[in-house]
N, C-alpha and C positions, 0 to 999 in steps of 0.2 A: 564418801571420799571422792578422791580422783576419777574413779570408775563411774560414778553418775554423774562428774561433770558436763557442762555442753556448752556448746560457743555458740552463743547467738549468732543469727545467721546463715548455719549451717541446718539445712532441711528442719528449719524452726517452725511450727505449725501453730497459729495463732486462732485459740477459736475463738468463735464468730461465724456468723452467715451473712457472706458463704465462708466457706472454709479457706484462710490464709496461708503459704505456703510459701516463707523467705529461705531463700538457699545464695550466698555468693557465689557459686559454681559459675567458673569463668572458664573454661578450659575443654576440652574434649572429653578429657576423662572423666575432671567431676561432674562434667551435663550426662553422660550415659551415667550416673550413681544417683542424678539427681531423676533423670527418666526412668531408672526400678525402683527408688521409693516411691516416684508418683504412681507407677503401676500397680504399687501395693497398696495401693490407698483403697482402690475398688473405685465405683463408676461414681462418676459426676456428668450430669447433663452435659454441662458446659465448663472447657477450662483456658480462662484468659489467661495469657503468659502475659508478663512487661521485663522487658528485655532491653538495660542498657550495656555496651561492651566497649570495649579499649579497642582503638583501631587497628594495634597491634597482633591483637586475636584472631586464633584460626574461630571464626563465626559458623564456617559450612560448615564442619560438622555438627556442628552445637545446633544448630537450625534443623538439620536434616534429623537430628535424634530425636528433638522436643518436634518433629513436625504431627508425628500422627497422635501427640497426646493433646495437641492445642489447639483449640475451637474459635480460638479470637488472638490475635495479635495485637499488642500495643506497643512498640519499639519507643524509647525514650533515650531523651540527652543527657547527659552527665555532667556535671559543673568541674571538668579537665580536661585542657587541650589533648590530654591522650584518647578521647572517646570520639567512638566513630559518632558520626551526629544518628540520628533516628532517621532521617531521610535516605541518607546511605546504606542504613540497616536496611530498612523499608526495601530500599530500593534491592537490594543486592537478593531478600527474601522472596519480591517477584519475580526475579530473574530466575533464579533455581525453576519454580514453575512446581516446588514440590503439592501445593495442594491451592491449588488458584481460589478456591470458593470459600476458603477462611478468611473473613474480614479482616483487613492490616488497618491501623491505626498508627498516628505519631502523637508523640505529647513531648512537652517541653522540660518538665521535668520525672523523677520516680513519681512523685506525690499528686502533680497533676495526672499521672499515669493511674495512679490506684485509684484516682477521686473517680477516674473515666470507667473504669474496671467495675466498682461497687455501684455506679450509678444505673449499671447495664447486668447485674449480675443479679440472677435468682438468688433466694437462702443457699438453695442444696450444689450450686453449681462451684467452682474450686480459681481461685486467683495466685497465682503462682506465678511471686518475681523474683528474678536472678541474672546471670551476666556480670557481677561486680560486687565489691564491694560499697562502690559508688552509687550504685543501685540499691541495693539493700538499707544503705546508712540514707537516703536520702527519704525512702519510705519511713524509715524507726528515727527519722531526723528530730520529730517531737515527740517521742516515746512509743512506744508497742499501739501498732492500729486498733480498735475496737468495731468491727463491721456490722454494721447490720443494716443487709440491704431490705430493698422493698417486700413487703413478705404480699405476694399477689395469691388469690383465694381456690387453693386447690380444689382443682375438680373432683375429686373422688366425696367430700364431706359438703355434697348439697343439699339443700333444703330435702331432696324426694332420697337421700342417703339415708340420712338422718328418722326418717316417717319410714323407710321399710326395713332397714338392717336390725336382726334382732339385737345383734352387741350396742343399738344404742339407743332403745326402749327403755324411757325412762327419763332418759338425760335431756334437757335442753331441744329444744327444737323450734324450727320457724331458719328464714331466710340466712342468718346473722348467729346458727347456732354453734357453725364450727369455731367462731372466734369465742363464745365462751366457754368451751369446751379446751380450747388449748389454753385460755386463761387459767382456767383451772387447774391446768396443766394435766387434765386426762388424756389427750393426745398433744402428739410434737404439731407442728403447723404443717408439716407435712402430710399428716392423717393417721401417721400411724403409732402406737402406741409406744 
């Protein structure tokens, strides 16, 4: 019934690798609700934000909450004269000075913003956009994303893994054996089972 209803949009988690994360949280209050569900998600390497906002909006705080959970910035524009441009965002997020060595990025729109996000993003690391509704609908603008970024060859499942770990005596082995191993789906691409 009503009780398991959900509004798309709202801390929507879209799986995929990496792991998708649409929240409209525009606001101070919904960005600190949207900063303890990300908390609760547990670690991810890396977590790009895209982030576009109404000029109107208090930003600082909203900046300052998602600052120590965001690994990469991508600030985007909005297709309404109400939105701050991404250059202003950009600009206003070096100004603070909260965490200088996070790479900022601009894009032109949400969708340019996620193409830039997945083309830079591991499986296991976390892409998380919010700031608007305008941000959100312009990602889900042709339906729910389906991600799958570059799956690059973890180090743990190498060719001399594979020839000495007893748990995989038996199985597959030679240079190329962890990819038929995750085909097989006996482990994740990650390595681990």
């Amino acid at each position: 019934g009503l009780a398991l209803a959900q509004v798309p949009g709202r801390f929507q988690i879209v799986p995929g690798q990496p792991s998708l994360v649409l929240d409209v949280a525009h606001n101070p209050h919904s960005v600190a609700a949207l900063a303890a569900n990300l908390d609760a998600m547990g670690f991810f390497p890396t977590t790009f934000a895209i982030l576009g906002v109404m000029a109107d909006k208090e930003f600082e705080p909203m900046l300052r909450r998602m600052a120590p959970l965001v690994d990469h910035w991508i600030f985007t524009d909005l297709d309404t004269p109400r939105a701050a441009t991404a250059a202003d965002v950009r600009d206003y997020w070096n100004a603070l000075a909260l965490r200088p060595e996070v790479p900022v990025e601009t894009a032109a729109t949400p969708q340019a913003a996620l193409e830039r996000a997945v083309a830079q993003a591991e499986p296991a690391d976390r892409i998380v956009v919010f700031g608007s509704f305008y941000t959100v609908g312009g990602v889900l603008h042709d339906g729910v994303p389906r991600l799958d970024a570059r799956i690059s060859r973890p180090r743990t499942l190498t060719h001399e893994f594979f020839q000495v770990s007893p748990r995989w005596r038996g199985r597959p082995s030679g240079p190329d054996a962890w990819q038929e191993t995750a085909r097989q789906g006996r482990c994740r691409p990650d390595g681990k089972r």
